[in-house]
N, CA, C and O atoms as a Tripos MOL2 file, in Angstrom:
@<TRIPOS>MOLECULE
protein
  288   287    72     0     0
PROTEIN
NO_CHARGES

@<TRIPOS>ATOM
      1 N         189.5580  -84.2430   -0.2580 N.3       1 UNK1
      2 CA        188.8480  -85.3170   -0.8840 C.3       1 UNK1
      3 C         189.8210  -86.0090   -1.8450 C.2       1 UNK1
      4 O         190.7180  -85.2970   -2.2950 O.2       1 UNK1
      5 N         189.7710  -87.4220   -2.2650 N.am      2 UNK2
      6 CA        190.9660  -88.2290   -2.9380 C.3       2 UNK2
      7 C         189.8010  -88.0510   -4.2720 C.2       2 UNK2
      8 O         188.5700  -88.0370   -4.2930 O.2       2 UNK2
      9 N         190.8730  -87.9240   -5.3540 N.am      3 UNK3
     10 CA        190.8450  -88.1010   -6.5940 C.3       3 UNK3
     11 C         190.6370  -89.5240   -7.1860 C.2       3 UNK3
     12 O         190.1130  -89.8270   -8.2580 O.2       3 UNK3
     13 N         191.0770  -90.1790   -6.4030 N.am      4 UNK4
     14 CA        191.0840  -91.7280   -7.3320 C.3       4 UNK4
     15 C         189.2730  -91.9010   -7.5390 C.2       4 UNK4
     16 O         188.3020  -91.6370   -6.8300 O.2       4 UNK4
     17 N         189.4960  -92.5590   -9.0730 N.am      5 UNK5
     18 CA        187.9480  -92.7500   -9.3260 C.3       5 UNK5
     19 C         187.5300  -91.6680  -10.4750 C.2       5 UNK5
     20 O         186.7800  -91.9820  -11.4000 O.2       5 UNK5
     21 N         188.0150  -90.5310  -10.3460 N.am      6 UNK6
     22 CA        187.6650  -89.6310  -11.6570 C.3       6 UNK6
     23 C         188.5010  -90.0190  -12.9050 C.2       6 UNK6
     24 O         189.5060  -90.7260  -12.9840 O.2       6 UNK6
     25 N         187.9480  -89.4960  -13.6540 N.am      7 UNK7
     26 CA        188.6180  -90.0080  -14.7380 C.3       7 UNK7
     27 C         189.9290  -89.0540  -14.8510 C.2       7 UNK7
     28 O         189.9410  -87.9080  -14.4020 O.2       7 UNK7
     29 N         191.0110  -89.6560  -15.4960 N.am      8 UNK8
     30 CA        191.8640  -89.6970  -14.9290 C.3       8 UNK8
     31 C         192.6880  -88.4210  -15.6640 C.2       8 UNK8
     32 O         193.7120  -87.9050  -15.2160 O.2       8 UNK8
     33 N         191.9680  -88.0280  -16.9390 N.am      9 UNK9
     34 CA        192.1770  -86.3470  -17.5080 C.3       9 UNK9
     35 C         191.7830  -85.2220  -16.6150 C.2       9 UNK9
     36 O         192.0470  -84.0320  -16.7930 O.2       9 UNK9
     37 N         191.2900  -85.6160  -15.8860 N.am     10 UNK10
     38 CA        190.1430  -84.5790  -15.2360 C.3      10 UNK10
     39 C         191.7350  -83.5660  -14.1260 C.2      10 UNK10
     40 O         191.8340  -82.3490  -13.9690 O.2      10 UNK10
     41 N         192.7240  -84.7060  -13.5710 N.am     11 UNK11
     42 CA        193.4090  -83.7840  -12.6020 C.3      11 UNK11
     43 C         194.3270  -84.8020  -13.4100 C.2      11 UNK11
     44 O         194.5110  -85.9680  -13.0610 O.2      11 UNK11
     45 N         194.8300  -84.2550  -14.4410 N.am     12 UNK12
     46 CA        196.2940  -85.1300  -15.0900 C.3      12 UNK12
     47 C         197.5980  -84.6210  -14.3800 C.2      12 UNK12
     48 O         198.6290  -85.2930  -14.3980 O.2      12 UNK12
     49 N         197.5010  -83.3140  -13.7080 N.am     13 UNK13
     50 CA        198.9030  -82.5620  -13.4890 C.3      13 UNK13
     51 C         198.9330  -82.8760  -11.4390 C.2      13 UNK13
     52 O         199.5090  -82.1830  -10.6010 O.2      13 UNK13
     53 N         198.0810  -84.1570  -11.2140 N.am     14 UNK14
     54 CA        197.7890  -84.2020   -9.7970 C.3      14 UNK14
     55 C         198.2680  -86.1920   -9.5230 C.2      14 UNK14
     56 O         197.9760  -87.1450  -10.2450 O.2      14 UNK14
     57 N         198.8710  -86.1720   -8.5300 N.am     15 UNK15
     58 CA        199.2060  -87.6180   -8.4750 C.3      15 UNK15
     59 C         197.7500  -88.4070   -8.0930 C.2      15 UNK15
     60 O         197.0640  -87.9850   -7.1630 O.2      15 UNK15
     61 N         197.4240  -89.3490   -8.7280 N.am     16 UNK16
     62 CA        196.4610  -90.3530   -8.6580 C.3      16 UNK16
     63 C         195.3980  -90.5350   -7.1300 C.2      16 UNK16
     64 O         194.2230  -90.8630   -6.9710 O.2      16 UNK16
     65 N         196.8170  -90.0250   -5.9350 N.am     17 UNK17
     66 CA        196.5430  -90.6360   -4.6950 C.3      17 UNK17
     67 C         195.9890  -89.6450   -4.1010 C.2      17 UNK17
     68 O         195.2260  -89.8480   -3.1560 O.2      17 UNK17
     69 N         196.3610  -88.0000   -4.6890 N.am     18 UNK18
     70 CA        196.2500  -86.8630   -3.6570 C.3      18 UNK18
     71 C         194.7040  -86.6470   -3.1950 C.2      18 UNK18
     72 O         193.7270  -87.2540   -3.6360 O.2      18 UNK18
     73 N         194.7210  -85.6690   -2.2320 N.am     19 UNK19
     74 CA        193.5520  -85.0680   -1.5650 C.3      19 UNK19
     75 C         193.1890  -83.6200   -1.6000 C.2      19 UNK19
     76 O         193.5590  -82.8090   -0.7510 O.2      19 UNK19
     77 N         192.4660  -83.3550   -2.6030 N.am     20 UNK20
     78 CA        192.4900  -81.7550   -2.8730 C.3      20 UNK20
     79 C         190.9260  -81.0300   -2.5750 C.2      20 UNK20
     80 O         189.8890  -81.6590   -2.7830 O.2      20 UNK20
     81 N         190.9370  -80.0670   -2.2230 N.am     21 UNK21
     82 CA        190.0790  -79.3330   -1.8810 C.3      21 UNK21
     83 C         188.3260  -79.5570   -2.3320 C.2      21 UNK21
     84 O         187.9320  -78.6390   -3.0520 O.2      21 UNK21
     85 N         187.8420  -80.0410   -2.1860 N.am     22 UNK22
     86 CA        186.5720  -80.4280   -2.3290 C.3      22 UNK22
     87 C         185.8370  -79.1450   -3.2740 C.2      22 UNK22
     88 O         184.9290  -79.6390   -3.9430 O.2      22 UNK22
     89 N         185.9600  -77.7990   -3.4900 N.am     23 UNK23
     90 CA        185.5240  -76.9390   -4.0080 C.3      23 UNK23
     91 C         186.4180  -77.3600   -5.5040 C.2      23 UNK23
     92 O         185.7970  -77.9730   -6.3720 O.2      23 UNK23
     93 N         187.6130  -77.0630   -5.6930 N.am     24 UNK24
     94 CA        188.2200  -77.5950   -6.5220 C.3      24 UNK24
     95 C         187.9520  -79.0970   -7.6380 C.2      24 UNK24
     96 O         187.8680  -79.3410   -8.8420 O.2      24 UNK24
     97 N         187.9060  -79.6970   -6.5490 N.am     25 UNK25
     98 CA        187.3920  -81.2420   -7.5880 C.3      25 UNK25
     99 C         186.0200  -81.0670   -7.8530 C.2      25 UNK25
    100 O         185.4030  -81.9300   -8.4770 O.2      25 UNK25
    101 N         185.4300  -79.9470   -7.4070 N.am     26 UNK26
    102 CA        183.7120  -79.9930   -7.8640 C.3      26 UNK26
    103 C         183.6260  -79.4950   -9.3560 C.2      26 UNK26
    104 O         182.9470  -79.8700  -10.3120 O.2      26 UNK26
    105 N         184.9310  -78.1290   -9.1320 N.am     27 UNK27
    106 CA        184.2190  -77.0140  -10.3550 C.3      27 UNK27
    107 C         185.5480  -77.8270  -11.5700 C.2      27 UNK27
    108 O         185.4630  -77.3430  -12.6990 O.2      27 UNK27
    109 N         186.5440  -78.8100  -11.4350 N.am     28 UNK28
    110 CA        187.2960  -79.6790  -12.4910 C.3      28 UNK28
    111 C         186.2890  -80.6780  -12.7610 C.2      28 UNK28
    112 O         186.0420  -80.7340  -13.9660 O.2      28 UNK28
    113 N         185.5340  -81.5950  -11.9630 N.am     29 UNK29
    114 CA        184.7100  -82.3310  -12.4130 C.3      29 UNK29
    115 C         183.6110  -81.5410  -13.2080 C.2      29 UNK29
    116 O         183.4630  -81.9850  -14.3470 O.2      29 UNK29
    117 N         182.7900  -80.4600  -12.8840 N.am     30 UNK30
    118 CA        181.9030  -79.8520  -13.5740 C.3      30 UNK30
    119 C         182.3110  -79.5460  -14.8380 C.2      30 UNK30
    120 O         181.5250  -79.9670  -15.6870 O.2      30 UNK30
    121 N         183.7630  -78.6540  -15.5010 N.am     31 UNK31
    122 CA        184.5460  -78.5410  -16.2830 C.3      31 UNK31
    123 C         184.7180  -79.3130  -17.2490 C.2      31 UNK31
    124 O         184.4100  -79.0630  -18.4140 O.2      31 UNK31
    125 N         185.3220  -80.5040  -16.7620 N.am     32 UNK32
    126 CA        185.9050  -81.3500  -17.5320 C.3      32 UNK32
    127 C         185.3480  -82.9820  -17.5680 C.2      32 UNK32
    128 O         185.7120  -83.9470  -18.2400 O.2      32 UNK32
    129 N         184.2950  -82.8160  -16.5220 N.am     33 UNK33
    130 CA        184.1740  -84.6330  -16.4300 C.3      33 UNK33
    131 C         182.7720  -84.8610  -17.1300 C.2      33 UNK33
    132 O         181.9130  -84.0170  -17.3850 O.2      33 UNK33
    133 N         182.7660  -86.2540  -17.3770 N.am     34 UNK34
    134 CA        181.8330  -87.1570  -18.0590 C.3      34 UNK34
    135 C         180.4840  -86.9330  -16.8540 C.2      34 UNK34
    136 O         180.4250  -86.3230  -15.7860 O.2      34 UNK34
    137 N         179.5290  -87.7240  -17.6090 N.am     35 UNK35
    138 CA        178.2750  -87.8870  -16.5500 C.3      35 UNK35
    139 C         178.6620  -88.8900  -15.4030 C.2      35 UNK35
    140 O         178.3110  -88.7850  -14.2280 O.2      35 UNK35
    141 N         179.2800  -89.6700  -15.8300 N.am     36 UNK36
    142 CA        179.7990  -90.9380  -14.7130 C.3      36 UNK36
    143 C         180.6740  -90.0490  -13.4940 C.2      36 UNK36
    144 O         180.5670  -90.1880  -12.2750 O.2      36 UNK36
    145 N         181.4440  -89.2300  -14.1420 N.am     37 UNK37
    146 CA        182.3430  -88.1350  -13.1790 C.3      37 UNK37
    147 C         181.4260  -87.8270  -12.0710 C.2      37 UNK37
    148 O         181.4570  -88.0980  -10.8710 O.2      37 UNK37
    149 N         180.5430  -87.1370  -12.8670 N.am     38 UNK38
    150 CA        179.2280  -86.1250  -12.1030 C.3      38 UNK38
    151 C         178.3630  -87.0220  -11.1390 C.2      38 UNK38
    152 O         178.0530  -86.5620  -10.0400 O.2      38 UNK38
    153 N         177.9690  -88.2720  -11.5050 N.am     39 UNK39
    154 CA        177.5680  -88.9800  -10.4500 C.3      39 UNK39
    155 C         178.3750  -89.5620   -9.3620 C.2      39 UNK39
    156 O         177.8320  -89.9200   -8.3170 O.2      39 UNK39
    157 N         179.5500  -89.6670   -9.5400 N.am     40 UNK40
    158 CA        180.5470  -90.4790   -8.3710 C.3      40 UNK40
    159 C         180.7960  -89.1380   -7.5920 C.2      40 UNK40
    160 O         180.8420  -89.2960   -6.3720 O.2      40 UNK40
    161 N         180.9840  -87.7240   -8.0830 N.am     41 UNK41
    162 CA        180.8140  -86.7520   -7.6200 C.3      41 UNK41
    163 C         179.9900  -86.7230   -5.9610 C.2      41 UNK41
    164 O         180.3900  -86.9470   -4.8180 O.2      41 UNK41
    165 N         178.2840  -86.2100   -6.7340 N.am     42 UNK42
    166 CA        177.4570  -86.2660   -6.2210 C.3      42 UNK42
    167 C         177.5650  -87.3440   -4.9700 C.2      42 UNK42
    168 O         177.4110  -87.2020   -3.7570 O.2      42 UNK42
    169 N         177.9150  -88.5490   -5.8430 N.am     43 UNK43
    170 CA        177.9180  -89.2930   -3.9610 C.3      43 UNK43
    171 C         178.5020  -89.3400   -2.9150 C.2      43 UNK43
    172 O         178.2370  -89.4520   -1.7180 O.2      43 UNK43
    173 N         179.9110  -89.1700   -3.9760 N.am     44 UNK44
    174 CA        180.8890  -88.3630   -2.5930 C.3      44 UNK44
    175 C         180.5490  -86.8420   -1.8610 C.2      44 UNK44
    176 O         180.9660  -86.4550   -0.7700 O.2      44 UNK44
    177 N         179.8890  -86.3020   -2.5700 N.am     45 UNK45
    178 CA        180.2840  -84.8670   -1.8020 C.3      45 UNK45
    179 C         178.9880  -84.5220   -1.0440 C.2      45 UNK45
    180 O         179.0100  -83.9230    0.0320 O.2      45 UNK45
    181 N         177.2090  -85.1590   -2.0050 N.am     46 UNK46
    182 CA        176.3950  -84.7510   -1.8340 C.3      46 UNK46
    183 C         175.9620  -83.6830   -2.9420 C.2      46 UNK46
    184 O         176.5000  -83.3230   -3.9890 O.2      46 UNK46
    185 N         174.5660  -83.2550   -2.1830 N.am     47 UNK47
    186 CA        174.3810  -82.1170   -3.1370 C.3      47 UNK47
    187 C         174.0530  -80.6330   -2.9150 C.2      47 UNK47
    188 O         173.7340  -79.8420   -3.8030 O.2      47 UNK47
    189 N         174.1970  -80.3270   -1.3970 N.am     48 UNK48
    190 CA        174.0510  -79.6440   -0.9890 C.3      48 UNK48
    191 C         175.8080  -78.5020   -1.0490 C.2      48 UNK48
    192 O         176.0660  -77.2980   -1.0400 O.2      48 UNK48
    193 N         176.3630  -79.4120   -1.0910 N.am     49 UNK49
    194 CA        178.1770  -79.2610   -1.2820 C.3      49 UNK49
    195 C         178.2890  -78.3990   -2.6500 C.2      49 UNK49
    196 O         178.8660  -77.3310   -2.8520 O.2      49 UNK49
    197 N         177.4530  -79.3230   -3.6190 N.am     50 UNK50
    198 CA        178.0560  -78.8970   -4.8770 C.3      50 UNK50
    199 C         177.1930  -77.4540   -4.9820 C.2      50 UNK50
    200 O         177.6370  -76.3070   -5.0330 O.2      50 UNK50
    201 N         176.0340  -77.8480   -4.9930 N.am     51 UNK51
    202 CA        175.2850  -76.7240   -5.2870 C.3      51 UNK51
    203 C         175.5970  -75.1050   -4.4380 C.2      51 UNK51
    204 O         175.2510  -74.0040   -4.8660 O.2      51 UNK51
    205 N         176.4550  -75.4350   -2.9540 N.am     52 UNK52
    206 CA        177.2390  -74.2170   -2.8990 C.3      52 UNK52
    207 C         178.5650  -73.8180   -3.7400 C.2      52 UNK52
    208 O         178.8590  -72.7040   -4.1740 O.2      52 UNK52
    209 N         179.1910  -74.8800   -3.8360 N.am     53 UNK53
    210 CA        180.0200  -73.9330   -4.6760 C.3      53 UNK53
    211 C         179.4590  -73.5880   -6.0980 C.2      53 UNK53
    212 O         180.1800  -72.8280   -6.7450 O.2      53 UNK53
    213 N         178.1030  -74.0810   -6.8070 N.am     54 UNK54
    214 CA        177.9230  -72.9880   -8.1530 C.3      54 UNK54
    215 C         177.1160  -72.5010   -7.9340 C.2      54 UNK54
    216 O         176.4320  -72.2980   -8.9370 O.2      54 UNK54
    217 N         176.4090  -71.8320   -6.3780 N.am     55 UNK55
    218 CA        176.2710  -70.5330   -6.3770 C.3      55 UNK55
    219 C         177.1050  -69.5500   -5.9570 C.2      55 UNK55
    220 O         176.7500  -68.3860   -6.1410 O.2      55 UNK55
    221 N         178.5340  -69.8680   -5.2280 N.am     56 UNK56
    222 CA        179.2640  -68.8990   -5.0750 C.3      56 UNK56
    223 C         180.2380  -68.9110   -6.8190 C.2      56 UNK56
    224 O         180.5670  -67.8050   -7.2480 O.2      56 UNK56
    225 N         180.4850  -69.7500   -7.3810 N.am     57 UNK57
    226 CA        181.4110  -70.0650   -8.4300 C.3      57 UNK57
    227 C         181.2680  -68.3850   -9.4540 C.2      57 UNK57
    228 O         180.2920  -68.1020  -10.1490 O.2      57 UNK57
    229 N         182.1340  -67.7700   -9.3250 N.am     58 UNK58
    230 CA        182.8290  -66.1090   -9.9310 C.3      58 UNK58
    231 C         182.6710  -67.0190  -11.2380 C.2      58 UNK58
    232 O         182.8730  -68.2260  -11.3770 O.2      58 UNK58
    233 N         182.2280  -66.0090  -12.1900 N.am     59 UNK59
    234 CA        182.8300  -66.5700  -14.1270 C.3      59 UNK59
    235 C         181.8360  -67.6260  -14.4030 C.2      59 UNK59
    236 O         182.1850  -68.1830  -15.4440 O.2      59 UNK59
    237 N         180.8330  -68.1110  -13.9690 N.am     60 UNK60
    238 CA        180.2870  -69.2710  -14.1120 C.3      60 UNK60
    239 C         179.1510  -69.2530  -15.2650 C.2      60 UNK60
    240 O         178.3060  -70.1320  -15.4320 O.2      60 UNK60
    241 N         179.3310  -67.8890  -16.1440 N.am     61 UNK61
    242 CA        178.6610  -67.8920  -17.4460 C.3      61 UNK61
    243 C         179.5160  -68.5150  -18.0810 C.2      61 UNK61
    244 O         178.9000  -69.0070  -19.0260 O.2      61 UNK61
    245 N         180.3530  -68.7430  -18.1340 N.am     62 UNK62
    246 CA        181.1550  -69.8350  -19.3200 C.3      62 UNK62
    247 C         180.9020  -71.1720  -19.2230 C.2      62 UNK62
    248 O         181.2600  -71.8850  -20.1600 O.2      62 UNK62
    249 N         180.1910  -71.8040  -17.9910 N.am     63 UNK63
    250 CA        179.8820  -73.2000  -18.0160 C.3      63 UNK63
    251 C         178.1800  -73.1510  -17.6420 C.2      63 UNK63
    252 O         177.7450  -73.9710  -16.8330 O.2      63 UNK63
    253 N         177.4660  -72.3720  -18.1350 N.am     64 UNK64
    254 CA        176.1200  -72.4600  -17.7610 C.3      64 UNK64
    255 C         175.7970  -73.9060  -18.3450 C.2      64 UNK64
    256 O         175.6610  -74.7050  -17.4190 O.2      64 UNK64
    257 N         175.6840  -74.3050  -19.2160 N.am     65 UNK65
    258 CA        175.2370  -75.5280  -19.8560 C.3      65 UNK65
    259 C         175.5150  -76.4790  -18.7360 C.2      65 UNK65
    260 O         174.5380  -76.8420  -18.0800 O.2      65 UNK65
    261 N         176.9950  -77.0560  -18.3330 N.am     66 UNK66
    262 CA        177.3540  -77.7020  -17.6160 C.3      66 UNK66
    263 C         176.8220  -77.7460  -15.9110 C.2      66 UNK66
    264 O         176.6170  -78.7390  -15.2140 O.2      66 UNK66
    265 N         176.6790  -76.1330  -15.5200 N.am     67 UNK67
    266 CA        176.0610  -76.1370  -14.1940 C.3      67 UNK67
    267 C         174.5850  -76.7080  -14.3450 C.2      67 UNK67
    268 O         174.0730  -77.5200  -13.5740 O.2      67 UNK67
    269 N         173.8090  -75.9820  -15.8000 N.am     68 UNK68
    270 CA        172.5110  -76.1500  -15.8420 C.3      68 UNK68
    271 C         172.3970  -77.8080  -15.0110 C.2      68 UNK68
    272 O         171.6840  -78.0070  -14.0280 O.2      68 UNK68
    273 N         173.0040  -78.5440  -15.4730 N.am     69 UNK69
    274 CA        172.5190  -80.3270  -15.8780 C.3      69 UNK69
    275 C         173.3030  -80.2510  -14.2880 C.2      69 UNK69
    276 O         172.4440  -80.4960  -13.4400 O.2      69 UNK69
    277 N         174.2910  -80.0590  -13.8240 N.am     70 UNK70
    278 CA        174.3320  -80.6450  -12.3240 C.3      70 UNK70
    279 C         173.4570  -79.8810  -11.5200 C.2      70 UNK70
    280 O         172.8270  -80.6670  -10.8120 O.2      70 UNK70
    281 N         173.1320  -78.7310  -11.3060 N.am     71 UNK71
    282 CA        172.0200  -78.2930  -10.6910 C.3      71 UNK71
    283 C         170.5280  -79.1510  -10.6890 C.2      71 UNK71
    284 O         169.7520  -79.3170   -9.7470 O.2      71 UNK71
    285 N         170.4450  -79.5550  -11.8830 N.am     72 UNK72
    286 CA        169.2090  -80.3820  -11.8690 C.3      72 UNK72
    287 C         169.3930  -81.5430  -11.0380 C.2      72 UNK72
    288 O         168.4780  -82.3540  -10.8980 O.2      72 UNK72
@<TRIPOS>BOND
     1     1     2 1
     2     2     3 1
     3     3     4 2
     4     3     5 am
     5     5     6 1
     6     6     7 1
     7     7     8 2
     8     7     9 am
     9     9    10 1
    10    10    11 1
    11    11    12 2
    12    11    13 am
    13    13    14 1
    14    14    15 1
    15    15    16 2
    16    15    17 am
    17    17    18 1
    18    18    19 1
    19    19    20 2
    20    19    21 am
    21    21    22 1
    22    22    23 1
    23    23    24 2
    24    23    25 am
    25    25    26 1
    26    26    27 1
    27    27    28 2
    28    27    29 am
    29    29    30 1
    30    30    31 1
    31    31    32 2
    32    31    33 am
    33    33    34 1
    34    34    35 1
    35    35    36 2
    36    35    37 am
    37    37    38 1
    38    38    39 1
    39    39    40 2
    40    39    41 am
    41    41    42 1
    42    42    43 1
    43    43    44 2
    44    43    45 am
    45    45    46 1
    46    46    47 1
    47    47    48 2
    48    47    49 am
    49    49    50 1
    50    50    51 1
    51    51    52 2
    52    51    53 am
    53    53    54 1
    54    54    55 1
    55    55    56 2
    56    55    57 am
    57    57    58 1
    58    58    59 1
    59    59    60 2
    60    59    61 am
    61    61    62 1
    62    62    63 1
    63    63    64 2
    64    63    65 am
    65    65    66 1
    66    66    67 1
    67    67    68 2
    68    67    69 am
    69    69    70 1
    70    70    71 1
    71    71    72 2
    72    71    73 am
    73    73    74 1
    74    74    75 1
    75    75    76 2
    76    75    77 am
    77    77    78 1
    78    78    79 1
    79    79    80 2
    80    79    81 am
    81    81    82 1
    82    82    83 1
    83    83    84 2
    84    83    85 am
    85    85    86 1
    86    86    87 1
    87    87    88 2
    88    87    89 am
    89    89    90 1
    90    90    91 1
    91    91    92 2
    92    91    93 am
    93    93    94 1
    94    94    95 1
    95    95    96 2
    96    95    97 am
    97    97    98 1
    98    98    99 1
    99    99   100 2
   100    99   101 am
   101   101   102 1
   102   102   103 1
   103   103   104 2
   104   103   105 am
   105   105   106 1
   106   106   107 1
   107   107   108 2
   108   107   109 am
   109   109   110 1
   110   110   111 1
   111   111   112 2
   112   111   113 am
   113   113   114 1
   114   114   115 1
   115   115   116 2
   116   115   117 am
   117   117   118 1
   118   118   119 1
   119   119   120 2
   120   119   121 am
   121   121   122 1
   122   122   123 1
   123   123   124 2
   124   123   125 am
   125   125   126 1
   126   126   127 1
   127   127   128 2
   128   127   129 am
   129   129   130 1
   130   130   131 1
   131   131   132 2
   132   131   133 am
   133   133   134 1
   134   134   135 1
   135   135   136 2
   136   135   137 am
   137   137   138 1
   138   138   139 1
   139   139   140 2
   140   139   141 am
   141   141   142 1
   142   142   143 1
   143   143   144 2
   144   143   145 am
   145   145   146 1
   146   146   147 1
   147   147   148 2
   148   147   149 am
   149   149   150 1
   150   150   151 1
   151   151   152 2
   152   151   153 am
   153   153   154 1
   154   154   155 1
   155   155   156 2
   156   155   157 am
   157   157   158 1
   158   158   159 1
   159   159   160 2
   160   159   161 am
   161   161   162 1
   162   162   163 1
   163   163   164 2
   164   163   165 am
   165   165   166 1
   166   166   167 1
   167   167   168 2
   168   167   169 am
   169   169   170 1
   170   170   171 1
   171   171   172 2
   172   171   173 am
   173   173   174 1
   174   174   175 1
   175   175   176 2
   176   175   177 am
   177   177   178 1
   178   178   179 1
   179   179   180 2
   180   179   181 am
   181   181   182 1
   182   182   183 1
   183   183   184 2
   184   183   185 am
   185   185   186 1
   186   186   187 1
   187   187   188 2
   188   187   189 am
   189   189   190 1
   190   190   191 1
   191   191   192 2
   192   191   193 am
   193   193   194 1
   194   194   195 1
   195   195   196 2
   196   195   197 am
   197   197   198 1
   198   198   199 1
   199   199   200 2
   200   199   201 am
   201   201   202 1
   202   202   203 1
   203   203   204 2
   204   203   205 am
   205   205   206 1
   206   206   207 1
   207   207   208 2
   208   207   209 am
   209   209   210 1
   210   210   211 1
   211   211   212 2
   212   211   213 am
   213   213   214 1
   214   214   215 1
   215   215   216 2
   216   215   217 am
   217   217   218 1
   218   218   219 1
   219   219   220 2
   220   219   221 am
   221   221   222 1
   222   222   223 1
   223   223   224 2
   224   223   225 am
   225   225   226 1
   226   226   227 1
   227   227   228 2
   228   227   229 am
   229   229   230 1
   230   230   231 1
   231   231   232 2
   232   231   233 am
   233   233   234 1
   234   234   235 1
   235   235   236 2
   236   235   237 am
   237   237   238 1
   238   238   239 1
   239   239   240 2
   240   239   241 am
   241   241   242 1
   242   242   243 1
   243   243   244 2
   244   243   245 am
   245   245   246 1
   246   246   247 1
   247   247   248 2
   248   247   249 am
   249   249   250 1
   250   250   251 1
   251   251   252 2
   252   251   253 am
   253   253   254 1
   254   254   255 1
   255   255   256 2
   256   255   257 am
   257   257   258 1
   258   258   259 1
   259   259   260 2
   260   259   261 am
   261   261   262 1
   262   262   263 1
   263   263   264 2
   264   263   265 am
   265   265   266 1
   266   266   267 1
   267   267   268 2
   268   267   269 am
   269   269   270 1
   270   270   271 1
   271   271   272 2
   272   271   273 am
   273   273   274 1
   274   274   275 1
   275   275   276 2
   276   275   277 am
   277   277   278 1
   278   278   279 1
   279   279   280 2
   280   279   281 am
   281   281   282 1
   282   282   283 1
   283   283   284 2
   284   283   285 am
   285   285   286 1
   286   286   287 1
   287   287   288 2
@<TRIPOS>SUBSTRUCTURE
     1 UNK1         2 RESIDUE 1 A UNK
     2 UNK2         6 RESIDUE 1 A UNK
     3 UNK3        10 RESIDUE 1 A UNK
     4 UNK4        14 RESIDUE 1 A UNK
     5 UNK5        18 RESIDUE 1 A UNK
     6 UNK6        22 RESIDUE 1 A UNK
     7 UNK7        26 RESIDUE 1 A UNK
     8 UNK8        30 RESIDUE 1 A UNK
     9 UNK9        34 RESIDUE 1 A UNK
    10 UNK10       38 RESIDUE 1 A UNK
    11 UNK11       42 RESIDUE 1 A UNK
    12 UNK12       46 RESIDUE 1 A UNK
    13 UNK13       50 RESIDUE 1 A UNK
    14 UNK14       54 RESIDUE 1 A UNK
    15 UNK15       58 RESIDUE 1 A UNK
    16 UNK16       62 RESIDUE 1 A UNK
    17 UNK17       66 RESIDUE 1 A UNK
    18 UNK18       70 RESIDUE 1 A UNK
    19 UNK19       74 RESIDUE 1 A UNK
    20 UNK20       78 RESIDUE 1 A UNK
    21 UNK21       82 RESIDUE 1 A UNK
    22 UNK22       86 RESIDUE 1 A UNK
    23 UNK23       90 RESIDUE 1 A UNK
    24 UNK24       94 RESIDUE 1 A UNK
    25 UNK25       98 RESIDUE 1 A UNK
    26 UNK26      102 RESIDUE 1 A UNK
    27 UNK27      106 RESIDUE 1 A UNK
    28 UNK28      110 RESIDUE 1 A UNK
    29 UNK29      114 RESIDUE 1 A UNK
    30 UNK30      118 RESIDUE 1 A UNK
    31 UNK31      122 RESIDUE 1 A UNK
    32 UNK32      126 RESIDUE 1 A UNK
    33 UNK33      130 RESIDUE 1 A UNK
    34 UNK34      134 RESIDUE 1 A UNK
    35 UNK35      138 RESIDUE 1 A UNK
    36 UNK36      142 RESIDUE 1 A UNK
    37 UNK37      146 RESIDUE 1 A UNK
    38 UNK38      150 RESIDUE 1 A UNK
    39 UNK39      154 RESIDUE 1 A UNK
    40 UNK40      158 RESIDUE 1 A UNK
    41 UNK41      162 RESIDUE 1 A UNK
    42 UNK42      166 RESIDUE 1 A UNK
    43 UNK43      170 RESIDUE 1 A UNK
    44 UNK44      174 RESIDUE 1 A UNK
    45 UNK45      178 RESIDUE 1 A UNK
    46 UNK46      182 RESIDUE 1 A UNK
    47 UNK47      186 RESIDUE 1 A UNK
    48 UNK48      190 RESIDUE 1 A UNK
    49 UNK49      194 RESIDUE 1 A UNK
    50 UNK50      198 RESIDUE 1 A UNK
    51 UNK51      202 RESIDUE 1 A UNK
    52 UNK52      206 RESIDUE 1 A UNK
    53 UNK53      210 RESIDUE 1 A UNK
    54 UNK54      214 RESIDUE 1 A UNK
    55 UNK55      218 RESIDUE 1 A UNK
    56 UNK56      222 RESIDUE 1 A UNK
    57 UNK57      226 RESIDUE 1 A UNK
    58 UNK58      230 RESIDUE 1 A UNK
    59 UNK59      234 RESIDUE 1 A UNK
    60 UNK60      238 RESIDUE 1 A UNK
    61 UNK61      242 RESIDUE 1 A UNK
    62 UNK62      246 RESIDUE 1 A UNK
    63 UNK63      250 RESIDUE 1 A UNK
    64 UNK64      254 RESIDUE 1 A UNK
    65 UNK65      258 RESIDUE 1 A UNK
    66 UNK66      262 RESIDUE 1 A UNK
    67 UNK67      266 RESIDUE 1 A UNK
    68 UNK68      270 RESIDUE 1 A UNK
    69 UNK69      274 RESIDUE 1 A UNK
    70 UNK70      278 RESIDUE 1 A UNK
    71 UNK71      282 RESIDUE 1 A UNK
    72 UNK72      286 RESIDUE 1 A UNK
């Protein structure tokens, strides 16, 4: 999946253009991105996408708050 469009902290150590793993840009956007993140998200990936990776997502008591609100 291309990065362009997130904000642009979200994958600072990633060139602008790349294509990275769709599990990956879910749980950096969940992490680190704005609500605007989370919706351009959602339309790209869906929600059936995201919502598998934070039920498989290992460690994911450290972002309960954050899963709470994209789960909804």
């Amino acid at each position: 999946m291309n990065i362009h469009g997130f904000s642009p902290y979200i994958f600072w150590s990633y060139n602008r253009t790349a294509d990275l793993d769709p599990e990956l840009i879910i749980k950096r956007v969940i992490i680190y991105g704005e609500v605007s993140d989370m919706i351009l998200l959602a339309t790209r990936t869906g929600k059936k996408e995201i919502l598998k990776v934070i039920r498989n997502w290992t460690g994911r008591e450290k972002y309960d708050k954050h899963l709470n609100f994209m789960e909804r």
